[in-house]
N, CA, C and O atoms as a printed pandas DataFrame, in Angstrom:
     atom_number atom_name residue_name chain_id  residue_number  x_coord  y_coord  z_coord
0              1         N          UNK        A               1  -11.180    6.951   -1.406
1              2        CA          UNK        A               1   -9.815    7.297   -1.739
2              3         C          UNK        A               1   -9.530    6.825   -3.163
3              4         O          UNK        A               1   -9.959    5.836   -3.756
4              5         N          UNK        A               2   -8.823    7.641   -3.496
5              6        CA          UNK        A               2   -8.835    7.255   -5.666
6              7         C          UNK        A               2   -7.606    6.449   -4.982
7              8         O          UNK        A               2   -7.081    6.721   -3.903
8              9         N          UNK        A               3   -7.125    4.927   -6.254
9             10        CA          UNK        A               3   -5.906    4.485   -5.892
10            11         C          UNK        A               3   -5.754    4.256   -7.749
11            12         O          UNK        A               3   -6.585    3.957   -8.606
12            13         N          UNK        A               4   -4.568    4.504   -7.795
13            14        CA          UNK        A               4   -3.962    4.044   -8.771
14            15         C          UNK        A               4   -3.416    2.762   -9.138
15            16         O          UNK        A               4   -2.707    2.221   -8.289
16            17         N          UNK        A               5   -3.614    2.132  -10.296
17            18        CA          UNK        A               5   -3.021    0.938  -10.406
18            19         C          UNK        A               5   -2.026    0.995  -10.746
19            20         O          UNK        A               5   -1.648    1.937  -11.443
20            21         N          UNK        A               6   -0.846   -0.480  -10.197
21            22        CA          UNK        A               6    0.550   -0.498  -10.460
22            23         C          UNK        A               6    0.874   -1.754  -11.039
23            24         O          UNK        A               6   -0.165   -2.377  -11.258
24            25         N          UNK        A               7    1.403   -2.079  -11.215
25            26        CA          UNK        A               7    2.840   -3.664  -11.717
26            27         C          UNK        A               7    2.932   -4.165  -11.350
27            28         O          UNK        A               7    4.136   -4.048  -11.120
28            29         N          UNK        A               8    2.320   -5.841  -10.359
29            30        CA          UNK        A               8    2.946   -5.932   -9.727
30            31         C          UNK        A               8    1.565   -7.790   -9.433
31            32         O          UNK        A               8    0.386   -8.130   -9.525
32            33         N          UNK        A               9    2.731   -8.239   -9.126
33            34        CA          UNK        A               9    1.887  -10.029   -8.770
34            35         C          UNK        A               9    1.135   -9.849   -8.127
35            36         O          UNK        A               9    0.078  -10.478   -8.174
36            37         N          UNK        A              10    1.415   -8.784   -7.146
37            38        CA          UNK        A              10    0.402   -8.895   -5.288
38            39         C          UNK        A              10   -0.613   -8.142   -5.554
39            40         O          UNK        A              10   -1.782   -8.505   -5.421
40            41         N          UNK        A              11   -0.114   -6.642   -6.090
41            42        CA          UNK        A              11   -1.286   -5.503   -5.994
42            43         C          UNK        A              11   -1.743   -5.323   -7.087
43            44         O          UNK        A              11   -1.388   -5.924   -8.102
44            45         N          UNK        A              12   -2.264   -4.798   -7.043
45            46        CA          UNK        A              12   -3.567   -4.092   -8.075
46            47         C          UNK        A              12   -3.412   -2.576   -7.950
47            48         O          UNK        A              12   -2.523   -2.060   -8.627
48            49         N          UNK        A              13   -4.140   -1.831   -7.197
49            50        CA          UNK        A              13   -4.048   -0.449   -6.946
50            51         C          UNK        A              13   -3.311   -0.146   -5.902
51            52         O          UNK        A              13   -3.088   -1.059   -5.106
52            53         N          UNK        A              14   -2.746    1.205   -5.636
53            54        CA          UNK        A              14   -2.723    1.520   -3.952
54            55         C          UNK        A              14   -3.153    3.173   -4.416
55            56         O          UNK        A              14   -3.134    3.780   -5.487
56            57         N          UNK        A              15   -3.594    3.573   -2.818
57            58        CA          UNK        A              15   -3.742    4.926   -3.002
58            59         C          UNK        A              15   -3.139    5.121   -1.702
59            60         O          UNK        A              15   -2.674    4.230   -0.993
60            61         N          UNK        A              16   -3.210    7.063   -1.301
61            62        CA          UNK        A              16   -3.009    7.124   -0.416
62            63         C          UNK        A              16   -3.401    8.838    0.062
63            64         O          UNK        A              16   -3.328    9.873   -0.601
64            65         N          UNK        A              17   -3.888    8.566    1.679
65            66        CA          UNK        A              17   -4.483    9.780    1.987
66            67         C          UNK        A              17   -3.710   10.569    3.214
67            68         O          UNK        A              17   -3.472   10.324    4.397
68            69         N          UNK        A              18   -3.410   11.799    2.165
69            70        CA          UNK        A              18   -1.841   12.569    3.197
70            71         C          UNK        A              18   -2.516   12.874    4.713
71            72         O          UNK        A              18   -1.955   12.690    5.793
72            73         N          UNK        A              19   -4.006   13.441    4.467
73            74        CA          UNK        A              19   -4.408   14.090    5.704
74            75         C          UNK        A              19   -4.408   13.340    6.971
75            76         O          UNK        A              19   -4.167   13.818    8.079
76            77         N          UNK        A              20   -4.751   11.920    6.655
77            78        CA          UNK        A              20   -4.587   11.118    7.705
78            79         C          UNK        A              20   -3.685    9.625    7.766
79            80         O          UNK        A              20   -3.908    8.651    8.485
80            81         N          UNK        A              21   -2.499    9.837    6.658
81            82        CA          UNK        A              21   -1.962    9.224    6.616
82            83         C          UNK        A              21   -1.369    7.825    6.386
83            84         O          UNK        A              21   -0.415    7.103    6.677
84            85         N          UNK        A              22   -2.783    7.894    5.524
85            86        CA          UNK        A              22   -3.660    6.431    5.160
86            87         C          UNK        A              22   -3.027    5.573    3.982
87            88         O          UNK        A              22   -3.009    6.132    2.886
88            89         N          UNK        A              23   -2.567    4.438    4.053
89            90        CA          UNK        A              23   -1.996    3.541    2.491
90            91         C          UNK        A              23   -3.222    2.872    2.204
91            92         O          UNK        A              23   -3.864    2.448    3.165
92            93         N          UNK        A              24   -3.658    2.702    1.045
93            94        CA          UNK        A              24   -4.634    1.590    0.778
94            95         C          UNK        A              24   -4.178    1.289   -0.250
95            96         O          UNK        A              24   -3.708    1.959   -1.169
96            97         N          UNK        A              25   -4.428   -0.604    0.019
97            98        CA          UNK        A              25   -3.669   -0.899   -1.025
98            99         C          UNK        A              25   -4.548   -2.029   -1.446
99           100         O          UNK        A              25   -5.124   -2.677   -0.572
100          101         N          UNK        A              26   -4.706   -2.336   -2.759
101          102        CA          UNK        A              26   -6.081   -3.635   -3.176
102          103         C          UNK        A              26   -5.322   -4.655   -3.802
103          104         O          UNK        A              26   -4.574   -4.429   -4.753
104          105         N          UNK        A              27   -5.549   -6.115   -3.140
105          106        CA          UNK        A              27   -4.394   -6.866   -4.087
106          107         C          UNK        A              27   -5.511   -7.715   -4.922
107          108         O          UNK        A              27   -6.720   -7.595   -5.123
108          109         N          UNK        A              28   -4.558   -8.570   -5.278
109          110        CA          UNK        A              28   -5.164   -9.389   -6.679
110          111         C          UNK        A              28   -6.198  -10.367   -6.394
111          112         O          UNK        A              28   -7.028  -10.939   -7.100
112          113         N          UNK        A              29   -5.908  -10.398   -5.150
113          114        CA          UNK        A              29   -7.428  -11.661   -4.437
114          115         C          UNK        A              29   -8.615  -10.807   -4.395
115          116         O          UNK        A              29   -9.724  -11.341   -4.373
116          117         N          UNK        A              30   -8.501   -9.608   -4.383
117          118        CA          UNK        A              30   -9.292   -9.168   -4.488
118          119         C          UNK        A              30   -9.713   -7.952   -2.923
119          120         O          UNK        A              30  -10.464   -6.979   -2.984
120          121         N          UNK        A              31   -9.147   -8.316   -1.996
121          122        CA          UNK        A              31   -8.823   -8.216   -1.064
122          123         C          UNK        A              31   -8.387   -6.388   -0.462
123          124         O          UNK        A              31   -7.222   -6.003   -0.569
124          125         N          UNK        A              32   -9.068   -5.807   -0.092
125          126        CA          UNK        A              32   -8.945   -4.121   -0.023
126          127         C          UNK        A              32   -8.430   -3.160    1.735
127          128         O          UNK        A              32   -9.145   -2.403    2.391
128          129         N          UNK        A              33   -7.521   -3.436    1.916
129          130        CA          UNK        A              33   -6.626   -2.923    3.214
130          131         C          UNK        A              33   -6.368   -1.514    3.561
131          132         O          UNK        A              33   -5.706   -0.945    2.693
132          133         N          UNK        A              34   -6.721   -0.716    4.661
133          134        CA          UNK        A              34   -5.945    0.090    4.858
134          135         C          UNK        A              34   -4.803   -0.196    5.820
135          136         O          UNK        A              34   -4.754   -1.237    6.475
136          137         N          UNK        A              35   -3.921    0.729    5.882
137          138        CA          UNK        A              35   -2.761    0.414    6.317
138          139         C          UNK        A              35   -2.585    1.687    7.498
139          140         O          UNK        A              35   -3.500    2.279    6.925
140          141         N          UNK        A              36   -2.265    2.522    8.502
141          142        CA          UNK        A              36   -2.334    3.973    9.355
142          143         C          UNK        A              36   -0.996    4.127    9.336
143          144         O          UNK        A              36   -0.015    3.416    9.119
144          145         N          UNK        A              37   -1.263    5.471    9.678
145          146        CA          UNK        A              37    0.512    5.913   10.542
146          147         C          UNK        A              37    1.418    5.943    9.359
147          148         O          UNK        A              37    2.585    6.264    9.581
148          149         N          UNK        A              38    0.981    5.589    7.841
149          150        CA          UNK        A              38    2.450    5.320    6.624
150          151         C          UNK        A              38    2.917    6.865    6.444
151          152         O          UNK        A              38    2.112    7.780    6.267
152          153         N          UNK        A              39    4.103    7.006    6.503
153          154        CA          UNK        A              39    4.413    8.175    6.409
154          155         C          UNK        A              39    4.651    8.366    4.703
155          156         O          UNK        A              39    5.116    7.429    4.055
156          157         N          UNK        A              40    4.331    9.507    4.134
157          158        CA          UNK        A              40    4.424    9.900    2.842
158          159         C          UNK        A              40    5.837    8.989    1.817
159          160         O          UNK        A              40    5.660    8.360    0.774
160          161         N          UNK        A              41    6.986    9.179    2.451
161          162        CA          UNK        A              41    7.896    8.777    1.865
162          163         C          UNK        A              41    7.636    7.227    1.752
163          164         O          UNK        A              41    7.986    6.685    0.704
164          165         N          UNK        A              42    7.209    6.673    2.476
165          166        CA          UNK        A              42    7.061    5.007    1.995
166          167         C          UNK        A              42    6.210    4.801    1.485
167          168         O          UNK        A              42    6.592    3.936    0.696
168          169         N          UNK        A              43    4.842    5.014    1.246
169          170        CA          UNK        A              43    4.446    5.580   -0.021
170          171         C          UNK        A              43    4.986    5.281   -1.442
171          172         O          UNK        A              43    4.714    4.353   -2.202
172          173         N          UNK        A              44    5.971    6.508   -1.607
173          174        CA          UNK        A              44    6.462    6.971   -2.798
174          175         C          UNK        A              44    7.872    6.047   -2.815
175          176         O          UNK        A              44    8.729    6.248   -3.676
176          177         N          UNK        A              45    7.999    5.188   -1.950
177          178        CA          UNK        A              45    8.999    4.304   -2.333
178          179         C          UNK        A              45    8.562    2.913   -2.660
179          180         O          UNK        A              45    9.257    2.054   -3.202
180          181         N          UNK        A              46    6.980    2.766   -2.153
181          182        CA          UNK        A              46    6.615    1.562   -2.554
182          183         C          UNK        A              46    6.308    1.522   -3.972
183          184         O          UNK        A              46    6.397    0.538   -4.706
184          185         N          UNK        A              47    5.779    3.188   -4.413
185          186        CA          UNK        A              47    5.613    3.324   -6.005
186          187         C          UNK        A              47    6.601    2.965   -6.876
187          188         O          UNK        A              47    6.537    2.267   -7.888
188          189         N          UNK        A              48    7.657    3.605   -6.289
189          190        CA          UNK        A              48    9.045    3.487   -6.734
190          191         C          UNK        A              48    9.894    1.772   -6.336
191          192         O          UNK        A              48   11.101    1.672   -6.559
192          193         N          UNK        A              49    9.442    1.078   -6.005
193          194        CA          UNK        A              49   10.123   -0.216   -5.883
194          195         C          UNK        A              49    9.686   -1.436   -7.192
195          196         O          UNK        A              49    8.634   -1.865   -7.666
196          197         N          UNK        A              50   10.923   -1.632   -7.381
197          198        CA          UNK        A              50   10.902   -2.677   -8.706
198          199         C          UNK        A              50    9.757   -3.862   -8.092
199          200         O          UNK        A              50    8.792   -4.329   -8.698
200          201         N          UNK        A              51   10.177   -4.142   -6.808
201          202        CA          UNK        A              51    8.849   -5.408   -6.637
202          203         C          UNK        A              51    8.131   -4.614   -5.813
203          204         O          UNK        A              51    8.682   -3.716   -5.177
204          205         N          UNK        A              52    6.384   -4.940   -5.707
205          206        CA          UNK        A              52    6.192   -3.795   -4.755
206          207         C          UNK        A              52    5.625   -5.040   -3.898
207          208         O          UNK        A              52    5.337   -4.793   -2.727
208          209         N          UNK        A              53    5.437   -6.375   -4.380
209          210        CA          UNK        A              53    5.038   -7.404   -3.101
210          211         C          UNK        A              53    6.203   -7.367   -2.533
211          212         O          UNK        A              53    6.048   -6.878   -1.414
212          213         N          UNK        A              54    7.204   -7.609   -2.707
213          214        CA          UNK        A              54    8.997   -7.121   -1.833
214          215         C          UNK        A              54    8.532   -6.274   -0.504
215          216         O          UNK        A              54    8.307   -6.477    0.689
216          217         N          UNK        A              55    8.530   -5.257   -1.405
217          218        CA          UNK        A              55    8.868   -4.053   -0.387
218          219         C          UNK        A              55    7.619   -3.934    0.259
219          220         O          UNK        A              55    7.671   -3.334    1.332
220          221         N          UNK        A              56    6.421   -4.374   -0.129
221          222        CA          UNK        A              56    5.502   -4.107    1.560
222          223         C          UNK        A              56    5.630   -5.349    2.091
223          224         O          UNK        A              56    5.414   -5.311    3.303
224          225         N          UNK        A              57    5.953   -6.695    1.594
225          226        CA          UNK        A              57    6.594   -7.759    2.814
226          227         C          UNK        A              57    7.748   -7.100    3.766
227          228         O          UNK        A              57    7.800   -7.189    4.993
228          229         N          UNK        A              58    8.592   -6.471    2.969
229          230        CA          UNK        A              58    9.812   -6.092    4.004
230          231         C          UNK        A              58    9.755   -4.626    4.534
231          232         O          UNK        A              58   10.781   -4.184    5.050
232          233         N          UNK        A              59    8.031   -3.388    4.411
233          234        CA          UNK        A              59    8.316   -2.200    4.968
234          235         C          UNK        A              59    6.877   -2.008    5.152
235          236         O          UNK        A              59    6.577   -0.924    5.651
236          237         N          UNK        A              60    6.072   -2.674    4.914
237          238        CA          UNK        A              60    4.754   -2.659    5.239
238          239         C          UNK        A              60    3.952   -3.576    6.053
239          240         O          UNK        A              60    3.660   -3.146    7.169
240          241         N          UNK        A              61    3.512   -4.798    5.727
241          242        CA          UNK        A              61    3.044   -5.846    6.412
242          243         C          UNK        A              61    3.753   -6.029    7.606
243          244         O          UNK        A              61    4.969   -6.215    7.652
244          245         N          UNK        A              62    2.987   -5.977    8.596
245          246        CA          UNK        A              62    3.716   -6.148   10.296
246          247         C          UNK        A              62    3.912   -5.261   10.899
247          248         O          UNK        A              62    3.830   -5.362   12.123
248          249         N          UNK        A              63    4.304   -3.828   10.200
249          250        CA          UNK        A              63    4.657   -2.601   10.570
250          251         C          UNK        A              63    4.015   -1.439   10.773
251          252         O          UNK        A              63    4.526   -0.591   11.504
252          253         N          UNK        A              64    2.528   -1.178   10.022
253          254        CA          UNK        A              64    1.993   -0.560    9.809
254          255         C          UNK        A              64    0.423   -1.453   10.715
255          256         O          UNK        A              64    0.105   -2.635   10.582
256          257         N          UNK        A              65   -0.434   -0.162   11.772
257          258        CA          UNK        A              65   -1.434   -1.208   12.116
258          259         C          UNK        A              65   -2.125   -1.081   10.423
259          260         O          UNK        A              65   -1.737   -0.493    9.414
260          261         N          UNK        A              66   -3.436   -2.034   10.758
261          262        CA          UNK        A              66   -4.004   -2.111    9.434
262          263         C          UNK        A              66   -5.749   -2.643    9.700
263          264         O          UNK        A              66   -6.106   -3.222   10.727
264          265         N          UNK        A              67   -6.598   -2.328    8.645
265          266        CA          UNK        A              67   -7.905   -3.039    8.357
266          267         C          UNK        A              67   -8.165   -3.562    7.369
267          268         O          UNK        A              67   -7.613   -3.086    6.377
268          269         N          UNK        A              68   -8.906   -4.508    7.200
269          270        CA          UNK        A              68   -9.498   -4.879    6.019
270          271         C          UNK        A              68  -10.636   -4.291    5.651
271          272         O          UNK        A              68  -11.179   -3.721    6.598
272          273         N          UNK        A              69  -11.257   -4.204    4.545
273          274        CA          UNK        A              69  -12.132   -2.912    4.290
274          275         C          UNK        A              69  -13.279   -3.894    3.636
275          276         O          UNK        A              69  -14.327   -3.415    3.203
């Protein structure tokens, strides 16, 4: 999955795969996650969020099942 890099203390890249609905997101430890089930719009709001460690503490982490990769 290509991920783009963003802004941000926590992350590094995220990408994401529409067909199966996939977030991946790589943080700064180094550390490479998928996330299931993210629906498109949260996504594009995590792109869109001034903090993006914020907003997947408060719309991602816990909510979404997940793997480490």
């Amino acid at each position: 999955m290509d991920r783009i890099p963003v802004e941000s203390s926590t992350v590094v890249s995220a990408g994401y795969d529409a067909s199966t609905s996939t977030l991946e997101l790589e943080f700064t430890s180094g550390a490479l996650y998928d996330y299931f089930a993210v629906p498109r719009s949260t996504f594009e709001r995590f792109l869109a969020a001034e903090s993006k460690g914020q907003f997947f503490s408060q719309h991602i982490r816990g909510v979404y099942p997940f793997r480490k990769i």
